[in-house]
Steps between C-alpha positions, in 0.01 A plus 500: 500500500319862448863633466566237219219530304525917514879413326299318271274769414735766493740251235196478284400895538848582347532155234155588361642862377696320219144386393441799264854606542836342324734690722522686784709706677542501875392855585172399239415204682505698820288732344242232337519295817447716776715319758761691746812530307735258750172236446521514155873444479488232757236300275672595148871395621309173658272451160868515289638306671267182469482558157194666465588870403823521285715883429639616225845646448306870493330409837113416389315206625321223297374169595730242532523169254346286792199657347498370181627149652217450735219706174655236318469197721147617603363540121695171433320306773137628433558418113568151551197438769302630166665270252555202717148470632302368203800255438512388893109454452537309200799249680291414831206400274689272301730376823206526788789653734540822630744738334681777617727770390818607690742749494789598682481810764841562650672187674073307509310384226118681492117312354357806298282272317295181546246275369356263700439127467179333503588188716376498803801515643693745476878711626522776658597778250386881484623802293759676716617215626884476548784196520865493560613452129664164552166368621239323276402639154669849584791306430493513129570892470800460719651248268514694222619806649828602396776267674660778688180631606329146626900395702432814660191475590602113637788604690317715691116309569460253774290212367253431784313248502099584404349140363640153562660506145661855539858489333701634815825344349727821265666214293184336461361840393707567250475208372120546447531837320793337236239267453223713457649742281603247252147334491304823490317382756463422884307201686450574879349265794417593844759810457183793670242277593511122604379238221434741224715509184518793204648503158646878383653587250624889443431805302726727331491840336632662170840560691527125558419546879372294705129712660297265624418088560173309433430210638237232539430344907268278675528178725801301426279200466375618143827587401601144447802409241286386166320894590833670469624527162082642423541762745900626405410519155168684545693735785774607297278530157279746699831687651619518122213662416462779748897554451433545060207805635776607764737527159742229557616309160605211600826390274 
């Protein structure tokens, strides 16, 4: 472990240089750095090839576009906890359910923001939470990912079973996401947790991409069918709205 984490260290010792420099050459990060020449090229050839440092055709160094990927996905996230909270607020005081917002984090789906119900009884649900995107209200960003993107995500997940209603079926699958992408919304039961039910509904950006999911959940039995239409149209009016401050126009 001690041996990992000194990689670590030394990885950040050299990436940090580029803070208050644009480019770099290899015999100036040696110099900047401090590390034994073979170290240095060891961790440089390693850092280029993950994407993190990137050369140019005259041999300097500058970070790599992963950079402004993840600076991207990182400002984009902490923006809409900001704009979605008052509206998230504003939706489980006019619903009395807990609401959540999700967004996707590799091949899982990830809770970055919550606000809890006031019934007495209530889901389990924090912030960092994750779910297999096929599961529950995570659901609803995976169908409306791009088709190629969501068949390969499909082909390769094994739907395991978490909750007694847990689609474990690829056809059935499938089927659910058509569905759900043509309705703008998703209804889940017993998918993460037995007896509960949620209404999502997603949340685009000014690209027209999918970012995150919102969704209303509690105990299935105040979810009941004359409920239903309340709670889609109040979901996705409140997912419209954080997607118009995200800068989506919708057409």
């Amino acid at each position: 472990m001690q041996a990992h984490n000194k990689t670590v260290v030394k990885s950040m010792q050299i990436l940090t240089l580029f803070l208050n420099h644009p480019k770099l050459s290899f015999n100036e990060m040696l110099v900047y750095s401090d590390l034994p020449k073979t170290s240095l090229h060891r961790m440089v050839v390693s850092l280029e090839e993950m994407g993190f440092l990137t050369k140019d055709d005259d041999g300097n160094y500058s970070l790599g576009i992963i950079f402004l990927q993840l600076g991207q996905l990182v400002s984009e996230r902490l923006d809409i906890r900001t704009i979605a909270y008052p509206i998230m607020k504003e939706l489980r005081d006019e619903v009395e359910e807990a609401v959540n917002l999700i967004v996707r984090d590799a091949d899982e789906a990830m809770y970055i923001e919550k606000v809890d119900t006031m019934q007495p009884v209530r889901l389990y649900t924090s912030i960092g939470r994750r779910s297999p995107l096929y599961a529950g209200d995570s659901r609803i960003i995976l169908a409306h990912l791009p088709e190629e993107e969501r068949e390969s995500y499909i082909a390769k997940v094994e739907l395991k079973s978490i909750a007694i209603g847990t689609i474990s079926d690829k056809k059935i699958l499938r089927q659910a996401l058509e569905e759900s992408n043509k309705n703008g919304y998703t209804i889940t039961s017993s998918e993460l947790e037995n007896y509960t039910k949620s209404v999502s509904a997603p949340i685009f950006n000014g690209k027209d991409q999918i970012i995150a999911g919102i969704s209303v959940a509690g105990i299935e039995a105040r979810f009941t069918e004359d409920r239903l239409p309340q709670l889609i149209e109040k979901v996705t009016k409140a997912a419209k709205q954080i997607s118009w401050k995200m800068g989506f126009q919708s057409s």
